[in-house]
N, C-alpha and C positions, 0 to 999 in steps of 0.2 A: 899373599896370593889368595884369587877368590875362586875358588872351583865350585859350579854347579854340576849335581850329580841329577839328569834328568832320565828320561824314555818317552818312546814315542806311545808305548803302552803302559797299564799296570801288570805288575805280577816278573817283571825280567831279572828282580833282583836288586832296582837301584839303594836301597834302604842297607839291606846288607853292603852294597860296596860300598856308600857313604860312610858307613858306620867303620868298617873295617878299615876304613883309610884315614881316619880320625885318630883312631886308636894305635896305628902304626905310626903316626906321627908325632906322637908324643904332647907334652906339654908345649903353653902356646900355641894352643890350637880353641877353633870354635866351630861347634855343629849346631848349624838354623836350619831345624823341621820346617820347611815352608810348606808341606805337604798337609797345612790345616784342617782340610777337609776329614782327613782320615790319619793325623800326627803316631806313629809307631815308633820313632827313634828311640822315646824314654822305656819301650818296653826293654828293648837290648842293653843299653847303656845304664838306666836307673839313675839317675841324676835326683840330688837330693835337692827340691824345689826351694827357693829359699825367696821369691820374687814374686809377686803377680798381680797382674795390672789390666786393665781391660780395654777393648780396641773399641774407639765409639768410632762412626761419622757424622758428616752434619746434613741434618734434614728440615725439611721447611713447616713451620707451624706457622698458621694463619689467624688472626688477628680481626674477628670476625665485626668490630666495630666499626673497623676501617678498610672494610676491603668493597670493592666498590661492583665485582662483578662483572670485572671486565672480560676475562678470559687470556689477559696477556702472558698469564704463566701459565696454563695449560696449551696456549699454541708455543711458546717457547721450548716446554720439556719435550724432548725426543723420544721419552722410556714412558712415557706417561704416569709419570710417578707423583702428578699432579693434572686434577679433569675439571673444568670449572663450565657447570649446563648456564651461564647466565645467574648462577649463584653463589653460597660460598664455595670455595673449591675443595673436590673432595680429593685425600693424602694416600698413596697408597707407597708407604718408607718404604718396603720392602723392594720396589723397583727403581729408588731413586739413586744415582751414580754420583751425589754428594758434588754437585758442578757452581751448585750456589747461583745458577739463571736466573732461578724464579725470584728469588728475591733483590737480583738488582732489575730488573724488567719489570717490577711490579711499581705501578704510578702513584700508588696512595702507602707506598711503605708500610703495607700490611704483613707482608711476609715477613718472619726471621729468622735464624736457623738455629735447631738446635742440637745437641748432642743425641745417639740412638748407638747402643751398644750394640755392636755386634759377633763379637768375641773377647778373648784374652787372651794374655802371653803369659805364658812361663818360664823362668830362669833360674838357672842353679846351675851346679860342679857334678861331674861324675868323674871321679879319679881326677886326672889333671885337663881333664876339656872343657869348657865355657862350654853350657848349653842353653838355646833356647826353642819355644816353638811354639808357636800360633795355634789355637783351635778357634775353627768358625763355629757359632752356633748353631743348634741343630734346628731346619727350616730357613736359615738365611740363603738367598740367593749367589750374590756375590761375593769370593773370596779375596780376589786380590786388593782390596782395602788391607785385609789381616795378613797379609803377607808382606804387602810395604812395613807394613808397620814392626816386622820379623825387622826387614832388612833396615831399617831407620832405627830401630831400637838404641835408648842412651844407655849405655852398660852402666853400672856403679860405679862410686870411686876406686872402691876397694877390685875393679877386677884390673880398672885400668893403669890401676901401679904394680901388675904382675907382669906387664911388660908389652912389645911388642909382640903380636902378633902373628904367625908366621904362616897359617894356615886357616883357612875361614872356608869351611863346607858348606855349602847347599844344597840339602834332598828336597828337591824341587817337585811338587807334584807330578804326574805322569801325565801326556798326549802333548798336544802341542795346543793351545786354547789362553785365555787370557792370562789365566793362573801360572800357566806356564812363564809365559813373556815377563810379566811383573815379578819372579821368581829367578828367572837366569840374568837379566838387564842388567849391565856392568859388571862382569865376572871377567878374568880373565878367560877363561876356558872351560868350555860343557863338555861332560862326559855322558855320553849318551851309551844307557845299559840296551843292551836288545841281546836276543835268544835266535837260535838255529832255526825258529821255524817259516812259514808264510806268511806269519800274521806279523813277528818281529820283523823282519824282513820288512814287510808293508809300512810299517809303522814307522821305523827307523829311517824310510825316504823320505817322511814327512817330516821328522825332526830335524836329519838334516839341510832338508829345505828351508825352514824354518829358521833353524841359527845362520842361515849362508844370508836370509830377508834382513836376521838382526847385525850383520855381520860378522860374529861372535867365532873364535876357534873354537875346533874344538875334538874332541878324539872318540874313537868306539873303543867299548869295552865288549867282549861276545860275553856271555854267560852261558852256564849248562854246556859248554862245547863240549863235542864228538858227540849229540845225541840227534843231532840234523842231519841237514848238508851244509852243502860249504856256498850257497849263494850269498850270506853276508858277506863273506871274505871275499869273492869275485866281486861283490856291488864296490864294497870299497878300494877294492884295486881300480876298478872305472870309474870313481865316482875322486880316485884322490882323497878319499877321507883317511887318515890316521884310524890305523888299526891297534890300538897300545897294550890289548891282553886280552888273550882268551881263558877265562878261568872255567877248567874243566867237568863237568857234571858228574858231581861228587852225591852218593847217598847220605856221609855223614855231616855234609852240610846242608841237607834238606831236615836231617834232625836235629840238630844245632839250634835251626833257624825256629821250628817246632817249639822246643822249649825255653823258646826267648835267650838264647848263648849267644853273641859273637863270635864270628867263624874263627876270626883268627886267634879266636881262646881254644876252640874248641878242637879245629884242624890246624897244627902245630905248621905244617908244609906251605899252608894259605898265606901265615903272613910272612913268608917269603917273598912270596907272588905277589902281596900287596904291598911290600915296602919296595919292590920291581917298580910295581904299576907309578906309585907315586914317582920315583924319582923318571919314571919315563912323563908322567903327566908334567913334570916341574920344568923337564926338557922343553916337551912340548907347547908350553905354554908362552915357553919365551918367544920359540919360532914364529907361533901364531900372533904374536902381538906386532910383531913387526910386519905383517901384511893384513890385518882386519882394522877396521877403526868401529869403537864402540858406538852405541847408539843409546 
């Protein structure tokens, strides 16, 4: 099964309930940090790296012998990640979305594409979890290149004779934006974290508007509850969304969290509540497959 663990904000917590839900589920299990931009899983977890490989994409280098000046691939790119004044054309990779236009539209075969890194993956074991996680490089634009690349990842030999699989996580970055999308897409079910207040509240309408566009099930989690009100809980009574756990606003899980601990190491009662959550999200995930169709 593939659970994404998103929000409509940062800050509600999704990283600790990923984590915590990982770790209640024992071996054969995998957690992917797709959260590139800003990857924190390995501070909780400590996964000892044993892998690492780097994310290129492909970008267009010009061929200044043969290129004739036409302009066909700067009216082609949409992102302008290629400008040509009636000369050679000038590259700007950092905007380019890796589509490969310019170089089939180009009439003298001057374009051709080549590799531009723009991140890495890393993989390793912490206790009995398969981990991995993508970091985007710092000043690069675009992350969900580094995030497919999360989710496409060839595991080694040696993880894939440990067996099947039984659990596969996604801390999927936070809001609802492209990172996002490239990050939940083909999951069985998002767990959308949001908090008691107006902003979570605001946020979490937008997510699940969002997953209802990708068709995706999928459940709330509250976080910090009793420190609001209760208009999440009324949105989701109206709104038919799965309410699967309110985990209570606890002080010594904001210290836990403080000095890099796993909650449910830290607050003996928590993983209670998250081996709850899980087998309620296992439920739910069946239900929802039989009325969403993935996209």
């Amino acid at each position: 099964m593939k659970v994404a663990v998103a929000s409509g904000k940062g800050g509600t917590g999704k990283t600790t309930v990923a984590i915590s839900l990982e770790l209640v589920a024992g071996s054969g299990t995998r957690l992917l940090d797709c959260d590139v931009e800003e990857p924190n899983a390995h501070l909780f977890l400590k996964p000892k790296i044993t892998h690492r490989e780097p994310v290129t994409v492909l970008v267009p280098a010009v061929d200044a012998t043969r290129c004739s000046a036409c302009g066909e691939c700067g009216r082609f790119c949409r992102f302008n990640a290629i400008v040509s004044f009636k000369t050679e054309p000038l590259l700007f990779p950092e905007l380019c979305h890796a589509c490969g236009g310019c170089a089939r539209v180009c009439p003298t075969q001057a374009i051709t594409e080549v590799p531009r890194e723009i991140g890495v993956l890393e993989e390793g074991r912490a206790g009995n979890v398969d981990f991995l996680h993508g970091i985007l490089n710092v000043g690069e634009a675009m992350s969900p290149p580094v995030i497919r690349a999360v989710k496409e990842y060839k595991w080694p030999k040696d993880v894939a004779r440990r067996g099947t699989i039984g659990l596969q996580l996604i801390d999927a970055p936070p809001g609802t934006s492209c990172p996002v999308i490239a990050a939940v897409r083909d999951v069985d079910l998002v767990l959308l974290v949001t908090e008691p207040t107006p902003f979570g509240l605001h946020d979490l309408t937008l997510a699940v508007e969002t997953m209802r566009e990708l068709g995706l099930g999928m459940g709330v989690i509250l976080n910090r509850a009793g420190s609001g009100d209760q208009r999440v809980q009324q949105y989701c009574r109206s709104e038919k969304v799965a309410l699967l756990a309110e985990l209570p606003d606890d002080r010594r899980v904001a210290e836990a969290y403080s000095r890099g601990v796993p909650v449910v190491e830290a607050v003996p009662e928590m993983r209670t509540r998250f081996e709850e959550l899980l087998s309620s999200a296992r439920e739910h995930a069946e239900k929802e497959d039989a009325n969403h169709v993935h996209v």
